[in-house]
C-alpha positions as CSV (number, residue, x, y, z in Angstrom):
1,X,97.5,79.6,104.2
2,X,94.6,81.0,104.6
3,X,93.0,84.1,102.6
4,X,93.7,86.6,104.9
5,X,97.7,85.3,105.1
6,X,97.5,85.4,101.6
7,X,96.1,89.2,101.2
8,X,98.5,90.0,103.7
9,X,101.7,89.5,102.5
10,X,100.5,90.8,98.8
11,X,99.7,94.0,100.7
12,X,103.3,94.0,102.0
13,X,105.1,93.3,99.3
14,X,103.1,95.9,97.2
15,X,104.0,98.4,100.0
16,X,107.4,97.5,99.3
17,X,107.3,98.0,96.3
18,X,106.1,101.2,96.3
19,X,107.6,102.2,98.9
20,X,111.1,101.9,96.4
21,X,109.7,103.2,93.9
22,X,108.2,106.8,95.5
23,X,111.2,107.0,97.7
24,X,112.8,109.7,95.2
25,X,109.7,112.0,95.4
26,X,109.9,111.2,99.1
27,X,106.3,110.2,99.3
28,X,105.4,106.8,101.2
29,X,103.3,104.8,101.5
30,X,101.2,106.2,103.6
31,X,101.0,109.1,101.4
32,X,100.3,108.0,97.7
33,X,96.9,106.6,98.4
34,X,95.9,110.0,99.7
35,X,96.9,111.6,96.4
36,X,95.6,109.2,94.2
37,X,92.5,109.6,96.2
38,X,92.4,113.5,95.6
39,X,93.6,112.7,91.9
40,X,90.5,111.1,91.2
41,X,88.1,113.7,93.3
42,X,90.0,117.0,94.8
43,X,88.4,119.1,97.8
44,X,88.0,116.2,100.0
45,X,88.7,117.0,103.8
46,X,90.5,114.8,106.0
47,X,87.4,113.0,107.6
48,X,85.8,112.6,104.4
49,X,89.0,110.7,103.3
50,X,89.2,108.8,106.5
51,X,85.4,106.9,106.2
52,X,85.1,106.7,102.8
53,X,88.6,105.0,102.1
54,X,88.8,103.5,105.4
55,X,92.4,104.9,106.1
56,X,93.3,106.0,110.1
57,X,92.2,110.2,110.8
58,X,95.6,110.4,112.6
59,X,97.6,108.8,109.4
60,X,95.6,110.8,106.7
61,X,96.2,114.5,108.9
62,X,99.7,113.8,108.9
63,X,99.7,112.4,105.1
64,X,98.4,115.6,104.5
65,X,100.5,117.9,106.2
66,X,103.7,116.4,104.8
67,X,102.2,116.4,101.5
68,X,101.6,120.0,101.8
69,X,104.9,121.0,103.0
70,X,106.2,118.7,99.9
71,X,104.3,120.9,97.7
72,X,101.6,118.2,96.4
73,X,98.4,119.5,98.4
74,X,97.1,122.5,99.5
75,X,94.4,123.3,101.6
76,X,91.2,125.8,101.3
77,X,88.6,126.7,103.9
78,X,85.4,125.6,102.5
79,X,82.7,128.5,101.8
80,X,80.1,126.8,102.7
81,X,81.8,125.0,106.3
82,X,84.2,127.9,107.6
83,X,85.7,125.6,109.9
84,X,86.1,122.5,107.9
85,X,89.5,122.7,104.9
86,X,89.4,120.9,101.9
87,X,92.0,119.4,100.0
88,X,93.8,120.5,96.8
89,X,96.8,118.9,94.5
90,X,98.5,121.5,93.7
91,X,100.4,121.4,89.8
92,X,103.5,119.4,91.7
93,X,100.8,116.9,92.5
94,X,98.8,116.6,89.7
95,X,102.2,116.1,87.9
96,X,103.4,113.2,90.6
97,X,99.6,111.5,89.9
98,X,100.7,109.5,86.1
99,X,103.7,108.8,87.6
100,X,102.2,106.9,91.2
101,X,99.9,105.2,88.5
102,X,102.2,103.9,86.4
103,X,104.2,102.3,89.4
104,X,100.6,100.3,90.1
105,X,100.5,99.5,86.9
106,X,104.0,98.3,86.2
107,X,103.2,96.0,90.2
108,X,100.5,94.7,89.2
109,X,102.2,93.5,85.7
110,X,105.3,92.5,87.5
111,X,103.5,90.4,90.1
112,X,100.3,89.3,87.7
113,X,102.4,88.7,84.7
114,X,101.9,84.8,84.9
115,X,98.3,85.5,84.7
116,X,96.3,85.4,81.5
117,X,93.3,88.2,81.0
118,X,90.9,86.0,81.6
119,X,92.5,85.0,85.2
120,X,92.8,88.5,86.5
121,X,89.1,89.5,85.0
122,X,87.9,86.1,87.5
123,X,90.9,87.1,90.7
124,X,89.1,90.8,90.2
125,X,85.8,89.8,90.8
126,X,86.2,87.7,93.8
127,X,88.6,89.5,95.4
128,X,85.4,92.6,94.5
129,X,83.0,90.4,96.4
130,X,85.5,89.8,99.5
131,X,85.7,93.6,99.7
132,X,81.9,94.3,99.5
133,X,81.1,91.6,101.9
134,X,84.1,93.0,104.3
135,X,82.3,96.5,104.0
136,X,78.7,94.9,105.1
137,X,80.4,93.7,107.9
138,X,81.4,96.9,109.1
139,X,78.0,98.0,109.1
């Protein structure tokens, strides 16, 4: 299999996995990223999250919207753009936020577990320079 196949089906079966895992906050997985996203740097608007994490417009306006009628986001007009709304967590979200995290964590233990330190410092830093290259071409 190639690299690609490979990435592939990791990406699945981490969606999966997710995917069980958030179904009792009924987030998806279409939605965590976006709050991890805003857990690590809040007031973001929806294009702004669309470029920068190269995530679909279309998919990140409706993460949002579901989100906010969840009670995890909330949106502000921003003072300076009158037209243009940035993105909140509200306390539900920033509770939600350890909680996503740990389910990463606990994946990437799960699935890395036969892995020593040293093995995941090296898979890290390739898979780093696939990513960078990927984001030259794209340029």
């Amino acid at each position: 299999m190639i690299v690609g196949g490979y990435l592939s089906v990791i990406y699945r079966q981490r969606q999966n996995f997710m995917r069980e895992r958030l179904q009792n906050l009924d987030i998806g997985v279409t939605d965590y990223p976006i709050l991890l996203i805003l857990g690590h740097r809040e007031g973001l608007g929806c294009n702004e999250i669309s470029k920068k994490y190269f995530i679909n417009k279309s998919l990140v306006s409706k993460s949002i919207s579901k989100l906010i009628t969840l009670g995890y986001l909330e949106q502000r007009r921003d003072p300076d753009h009158k037209q243009r709304l940035n993105t909140y967590l509200t306390p539900r979200g920033r509770k939600v936020i350890p909680e996503i995290r740990s389910y990463s964590r606990e994946w990437e233990d799960e699935f890395m577990g036969g892995m020593t330190p040293e093995e995941r410092e090296v898979l890290k830093k390739l898979l780093s320079k696939i990513y960078e290259r990927s984001l030259d071409y794209l340029d």
